[in-house]
Residue, then its C-alpha position, 0 to 999 in steps of 0.5 A: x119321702x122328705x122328713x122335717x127336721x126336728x124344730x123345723x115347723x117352729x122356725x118356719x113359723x118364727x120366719x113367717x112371724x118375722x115377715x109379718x112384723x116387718x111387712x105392718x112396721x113398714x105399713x105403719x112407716x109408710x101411713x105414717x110418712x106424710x106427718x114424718x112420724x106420730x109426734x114431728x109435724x110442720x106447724x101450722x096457723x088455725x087460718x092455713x089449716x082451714x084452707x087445707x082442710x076438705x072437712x069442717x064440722x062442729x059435731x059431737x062424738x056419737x060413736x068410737x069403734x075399734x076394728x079390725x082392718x085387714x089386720x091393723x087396728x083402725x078406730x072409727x069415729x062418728x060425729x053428729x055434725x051440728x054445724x056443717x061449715x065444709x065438705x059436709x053434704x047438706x039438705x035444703x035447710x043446711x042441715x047434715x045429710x049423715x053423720x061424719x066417720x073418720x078413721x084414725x090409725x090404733x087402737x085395741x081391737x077385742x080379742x085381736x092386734x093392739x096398736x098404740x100411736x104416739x099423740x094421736x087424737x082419743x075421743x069419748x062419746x057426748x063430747x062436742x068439738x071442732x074438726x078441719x080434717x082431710x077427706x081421705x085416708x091417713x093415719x089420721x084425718x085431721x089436718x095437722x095430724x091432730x091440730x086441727x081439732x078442738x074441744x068444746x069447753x067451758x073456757x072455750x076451744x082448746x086444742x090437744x095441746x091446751x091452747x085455746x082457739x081466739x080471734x084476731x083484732x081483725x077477726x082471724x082464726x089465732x091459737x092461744x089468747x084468751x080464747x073466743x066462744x063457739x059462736x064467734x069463732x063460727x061466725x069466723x070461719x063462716x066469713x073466712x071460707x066465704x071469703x075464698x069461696x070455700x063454703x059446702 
């Protein structure tokens, strides 16, 4: 019978520690790869946005969650939709059938892996905004990786970046200006997709 070298099982241990952090680095790289990295992503207009967008929403943040998904933290989250403006199932009335999940790659999970990304979007319960997001799985949904969303202030939309969201003097969707109200810009939006024949 084989006996085990002394220190053996640590440095098998070691090794499979080893193999593992390199198997989630490439995971990450790879979930990662369609924005290049977490903080390098193409520019893009509030109107090319909406066109790349499956989802387009203004909904309040009803639920954030952090799991634990086959070992890599993921943060859920929830929205009341208010105003399904694309991609949202509606009812008869125009109402939103269901809430809105996304997932958003990070987060802490309780007593399980942690995982930071550099820029992307946190959202707290209560807070109201408007998302033009992917239907699919990304390391994050919203288009642009976190352009295409803005929060609902007093002062009007405003992106993670602080730029509010305003109206051309044609009436198209423009970053920075002095911003527009929620109403105006989804009266915007509502004649855009309708114009391309993108409605839900």
């Amino acid at each position: 019978m084989r006996r085990a070298l002394p220190g053996t099982g640590r440095l098998r241990a070691r090794a499979r520690t080893s193999v593992f952090t390199a198997l989630v680095v490439l995971a990450v790289g790879a979930l990662l790869a369609p924005n290049a990295s977490a903080t390098t992503y193409l520019q893009l207009t509030p109107e090319a946005m909406l066109t790349k967008a499956s989802l387009v929403f203004v909904g309040t943040v009803a639920e954030v969650r952090a799991q634990n998904d086959n070992g890599t933290p993921w943060t859920h989250v929830s929205f009341t939709v208010d105003d399904p403006l694309k991609g949202v199932p509606v009812d008869a009335q125009g109402h939103a059938t269901k809430p809105v999940e996304l997932a958003f790659l990070g987060g802490s999970v309780p007593g399980g892996p942690a995982l930071t990304v550099s820029g992307m979007p946190q959202f707290k319960t209560g807070e109201k905004v408007l998302v033009f997001a992917y239907d699919q799985a990304y390391a994050s949904p919203i288009v642009g990786f976190r352009q295409g969303l803005w929060r609902v202030t007093p002062a009007g939309l405003r992106d993670e970046d602080g730029q509010l969201l305003s109206l051309s003097d044609k009436g198209g969707l423009v970053s920075g200006g002095t911003g527009a109200s929620l109403d105006a810009i989804v009266a915007a939006i509502q004649k855009a997709l309708a114009g391309s024949g993108g409605t839900s």
